[in-house]
C-alpha positions in Angstrom: 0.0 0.0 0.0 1.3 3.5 -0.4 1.2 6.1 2.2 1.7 9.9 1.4 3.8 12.1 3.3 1.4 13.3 6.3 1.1 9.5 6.9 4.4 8.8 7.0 5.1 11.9 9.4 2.2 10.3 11.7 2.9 7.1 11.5 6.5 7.7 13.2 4.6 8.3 16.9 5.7 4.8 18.0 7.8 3.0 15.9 8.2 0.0 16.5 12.2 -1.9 16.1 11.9 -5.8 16.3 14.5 -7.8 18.4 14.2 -11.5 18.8 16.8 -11.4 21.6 14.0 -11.3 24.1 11.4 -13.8 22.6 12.9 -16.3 24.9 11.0 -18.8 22.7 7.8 -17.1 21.4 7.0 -16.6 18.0 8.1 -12.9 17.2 4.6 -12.5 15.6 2.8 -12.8 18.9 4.9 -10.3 20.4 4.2 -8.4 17.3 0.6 -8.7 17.3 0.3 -7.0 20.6 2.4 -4.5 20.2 0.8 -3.6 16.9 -2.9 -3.9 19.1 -1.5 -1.5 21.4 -0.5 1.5 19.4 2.8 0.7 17.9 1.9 3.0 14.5 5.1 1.7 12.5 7.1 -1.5 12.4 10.7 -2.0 11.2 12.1 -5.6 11.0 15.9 -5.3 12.3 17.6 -9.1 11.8 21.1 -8.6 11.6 22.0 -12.6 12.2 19.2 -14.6 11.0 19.9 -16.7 7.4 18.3 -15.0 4.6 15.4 -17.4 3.8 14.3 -17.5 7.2 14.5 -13.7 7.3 12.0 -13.2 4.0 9.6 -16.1 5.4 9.6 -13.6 8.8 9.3 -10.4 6.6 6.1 -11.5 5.1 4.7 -12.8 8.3 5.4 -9.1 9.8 4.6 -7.6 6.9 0.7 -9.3 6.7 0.4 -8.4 10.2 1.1 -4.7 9.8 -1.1 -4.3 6.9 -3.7 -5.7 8.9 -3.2 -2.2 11.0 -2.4 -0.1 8.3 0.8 0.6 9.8 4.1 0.9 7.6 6.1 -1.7 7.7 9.8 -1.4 6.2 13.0 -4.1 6.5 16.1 -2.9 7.8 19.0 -2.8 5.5 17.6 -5.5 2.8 16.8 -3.5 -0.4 16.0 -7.5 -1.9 14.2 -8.6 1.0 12.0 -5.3 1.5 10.8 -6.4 -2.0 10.4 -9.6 -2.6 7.8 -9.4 0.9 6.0 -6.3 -0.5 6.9 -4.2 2.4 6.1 -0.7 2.3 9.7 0.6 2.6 13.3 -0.3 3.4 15.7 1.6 6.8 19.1 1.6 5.3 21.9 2.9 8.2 24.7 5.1 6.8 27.3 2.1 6.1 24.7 0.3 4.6 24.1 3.0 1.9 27.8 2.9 0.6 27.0 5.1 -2.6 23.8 2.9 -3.3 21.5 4.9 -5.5 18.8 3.6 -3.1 15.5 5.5 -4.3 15.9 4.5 -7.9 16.2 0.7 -6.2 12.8 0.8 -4.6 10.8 2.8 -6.7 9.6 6.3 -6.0 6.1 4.7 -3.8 8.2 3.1 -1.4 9.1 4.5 2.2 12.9 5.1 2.5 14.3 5.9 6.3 17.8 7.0 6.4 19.7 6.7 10.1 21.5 9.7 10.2 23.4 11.6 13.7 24.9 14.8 12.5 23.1 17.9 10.5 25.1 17.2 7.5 23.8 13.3 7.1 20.4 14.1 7.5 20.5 17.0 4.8 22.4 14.6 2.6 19.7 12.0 3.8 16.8 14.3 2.5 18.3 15.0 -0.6 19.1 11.0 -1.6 15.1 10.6 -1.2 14.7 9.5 2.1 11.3 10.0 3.6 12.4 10.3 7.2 15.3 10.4 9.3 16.1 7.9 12.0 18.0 9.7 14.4 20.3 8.9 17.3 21.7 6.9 19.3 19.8 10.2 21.6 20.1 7.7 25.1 23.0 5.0 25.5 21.8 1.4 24.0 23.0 -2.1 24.0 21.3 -2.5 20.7 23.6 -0.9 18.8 27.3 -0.6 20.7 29.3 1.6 18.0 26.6 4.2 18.9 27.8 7.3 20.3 24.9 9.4 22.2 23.5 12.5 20.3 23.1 15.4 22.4 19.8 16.5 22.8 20.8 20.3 21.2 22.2 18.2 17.7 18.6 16.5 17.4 17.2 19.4 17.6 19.3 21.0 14.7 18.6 18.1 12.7 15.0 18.4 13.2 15.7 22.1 12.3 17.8 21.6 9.4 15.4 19.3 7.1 11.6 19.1 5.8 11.0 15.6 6.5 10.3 14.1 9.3 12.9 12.5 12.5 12.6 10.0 14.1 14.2 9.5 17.3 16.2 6.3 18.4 18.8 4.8 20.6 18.4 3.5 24.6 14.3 5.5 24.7 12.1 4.2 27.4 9.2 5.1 29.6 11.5 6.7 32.0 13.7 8.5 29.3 11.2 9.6 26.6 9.8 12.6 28.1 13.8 14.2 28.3 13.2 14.6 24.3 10.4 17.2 24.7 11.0 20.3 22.6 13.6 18.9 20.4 11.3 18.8 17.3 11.0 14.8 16.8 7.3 13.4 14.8 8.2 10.0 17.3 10.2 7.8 19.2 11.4 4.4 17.6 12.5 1.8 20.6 13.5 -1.6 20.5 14.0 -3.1 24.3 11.7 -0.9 25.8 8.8 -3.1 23.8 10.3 -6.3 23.0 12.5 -7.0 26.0 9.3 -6.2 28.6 7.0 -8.7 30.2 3.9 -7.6 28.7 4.8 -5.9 25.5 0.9 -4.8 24.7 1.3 -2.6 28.0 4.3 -1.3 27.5 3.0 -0.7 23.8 0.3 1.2 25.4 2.4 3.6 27.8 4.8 4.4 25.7 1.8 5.5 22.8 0.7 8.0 25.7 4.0 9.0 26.1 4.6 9.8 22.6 1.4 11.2 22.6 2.6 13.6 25.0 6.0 14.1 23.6 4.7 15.4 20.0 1.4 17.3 21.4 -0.6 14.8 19.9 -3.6 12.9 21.6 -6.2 10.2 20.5 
């Protein structure tokens, strides 16, 4: 399905980062299923290790489920993968890009997110296509552990310096999230904060509320 830009921008409130290090045996699409129940309005799937058939059969799964919410659903890094699933978009991090001329790739109806932690990324970000900007690490994360923290002045002059949307990203939680108020972000992407807590449709719901409050949206 394609989504224009305002739904794009709204769809960033809660996005959602999957991370199978906490199933601790259950099917990621249960986990998924709640958290998509719950508020999650956008779902990336991140699978850095798993073998690549395995991660396509998982893609579509995912990918059924989020169009079941209308909720965007993009693959992390996997230009093939993102297409041969019919996801809605791809997340490419700045190593992943190496010169790729990813728009022309996927087409010009498919979401592209860019990761980007200085000004100068996320204008060149912008101007490569990308239809937001995943930004940070803005808190200090196991999930990623090359990434440094960015300050919470820098995410705001990336917010400032481009016309798409930012996402925010990196170590956010319930406890966290509220520091990022008045630094410009459309949403909050997490990871741990969802996937590694006991009742992921809770926490799905509490950190919607949060984000809620964060952007000075509510309902």
């Amino acid at each position: 399905m394609k989504f224009t830009k305002d739904e794009i921008r709204a769809s960033l409130l809660l996005y959602a980062v999957t991370d199978r290090t906490w199933l601790n045996g259950r099917p990621l699409t249960e986990d998924v299923k709640r958290v998509l129940a719950n508020g999650a309005t956008f779902l990336q799937i991140r699978e850095k290790a798993l073998e690549r058939d395995a991660f396509l059969a998982e893609a579509k799964r995912l990918q059924a489920q989020a169009a079941r919410y209308h909720v965007p659903f993009v693959v992390n890094d996997s230009i093939e993968v993102a297409l041969e699933c019919g996801a809605d978009g791809v997340h490419m991090g700045q190593s992943d890009l190496a010169g790729k001329p990813v728009r022309s790739l996927i087409g010009p109806d498919k979401i592209l997110g860019i990761s980007a932690n200085t000004v100068d990324a996320a204008v060149a970000a912008e101007q490569a296509g990308a239809d937001y900007i995943g930004a940070g690490a803005v808190f200090s994360t196991t999930t990623k552990a090359d990434a440094g923290s960015l300050t919470l002045a820098r995410l705001r002059a990336i917010c400032d310096a481009v016309t798409i949307p930012v996402v925010a990203i990196g170590g956010i939680n319930a406890d966290n999230l509220p520091a990022l108020k008045g630094s410009g972000v459309d949403g909050v992407a997490v990871v741990s904060a969802l996937f590694a807590q006991r009742d992921v449709g809770a926490a799905a719901a509490r950190l919607r509320t949060l984000a809620e409050e964060l952007v000075g949206r509510h309902g």
